[in-house]
C-alpha positions in Angstrom: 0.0 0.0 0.0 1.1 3.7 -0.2 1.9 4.8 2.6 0.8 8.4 1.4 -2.6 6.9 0.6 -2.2 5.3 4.6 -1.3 8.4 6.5 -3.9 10.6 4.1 -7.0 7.9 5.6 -5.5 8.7 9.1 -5.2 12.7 8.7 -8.5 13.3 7.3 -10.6 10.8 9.8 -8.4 13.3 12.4 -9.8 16.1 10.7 -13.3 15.4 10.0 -13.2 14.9 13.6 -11.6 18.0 14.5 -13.9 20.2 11.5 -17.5 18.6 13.2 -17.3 19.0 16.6 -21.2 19.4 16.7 -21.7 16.3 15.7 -19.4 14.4 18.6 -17.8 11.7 16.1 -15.1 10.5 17.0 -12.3 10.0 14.0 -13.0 6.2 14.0 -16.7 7.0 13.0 -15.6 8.6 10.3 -13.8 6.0 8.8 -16.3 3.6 9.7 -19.1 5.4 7.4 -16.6 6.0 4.5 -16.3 2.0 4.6 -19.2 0.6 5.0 -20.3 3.1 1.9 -17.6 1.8 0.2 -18.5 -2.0 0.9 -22.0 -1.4 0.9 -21.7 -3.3 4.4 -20.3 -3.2 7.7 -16.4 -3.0 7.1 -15.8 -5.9 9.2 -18.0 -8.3 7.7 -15.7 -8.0 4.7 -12.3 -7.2 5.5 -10.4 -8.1 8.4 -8.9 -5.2 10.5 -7.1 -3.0 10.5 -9.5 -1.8 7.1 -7.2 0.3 5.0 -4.8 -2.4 5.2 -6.9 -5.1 3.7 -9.0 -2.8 1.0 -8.2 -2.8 -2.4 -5.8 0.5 -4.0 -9.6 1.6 -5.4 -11.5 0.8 -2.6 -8.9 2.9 -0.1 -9.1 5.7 -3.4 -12.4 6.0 -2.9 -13.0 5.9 1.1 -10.2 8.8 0.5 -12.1 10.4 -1.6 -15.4 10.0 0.7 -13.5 11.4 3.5 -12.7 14.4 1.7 -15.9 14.9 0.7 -17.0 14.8 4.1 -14.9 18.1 5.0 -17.5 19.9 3.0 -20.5 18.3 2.5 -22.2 17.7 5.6 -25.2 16.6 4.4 -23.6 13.4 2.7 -21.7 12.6 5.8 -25.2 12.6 7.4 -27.0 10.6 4.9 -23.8 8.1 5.0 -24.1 7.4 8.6 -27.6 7.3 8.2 -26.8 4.4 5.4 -23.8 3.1 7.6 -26.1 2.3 10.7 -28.7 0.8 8.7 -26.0 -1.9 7.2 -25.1 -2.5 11.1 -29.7 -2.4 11.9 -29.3 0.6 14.2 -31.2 2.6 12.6 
């Protein structure tokens, strides 16, 4: 794996935490929606831990990509959780 790709999916789950304190994630929840909406299921039940280890290059593109869509567009982080708890029948 890249490691630029690795420390990018640490910094930004750090800073989605840090940019929505309102909404009391903490970083891990973060990541968690981003995967699950890239596996279209809870992360776990398809990868073994640690996630971005064990992801494809295009899956970890695009849980990058989510993440850094979640910086500015609230809304989609919302509806992703929304989707993201659903997968895990919390909500």
């Amino acid at each position: 794996m890249n490691l630029n790709k690795r420390q990018q999916y640490l910094d930004l789950g750090n800073q989605l935490a840090n940019k929505h304190l309102h909404l009391n994630f903490d970083n891990h929840c973060y990541w968690r929606i981003a995967l699950d909406n890239t596996l279209f299921a809870p992360w776990k039940s398809v990868v073994p831990a640690p996630a971005y280890r064990n992801i494809t290059e295009d899956q970890l593109d695009y849980v990058i990509h989510l993440l850094k869509s979640y910086l500015d567009d609230e809304q989609l982080l919302l509806e992703h959780n929304r989707i993201s708890l659903a997968y895990r029948g919390k909500k």
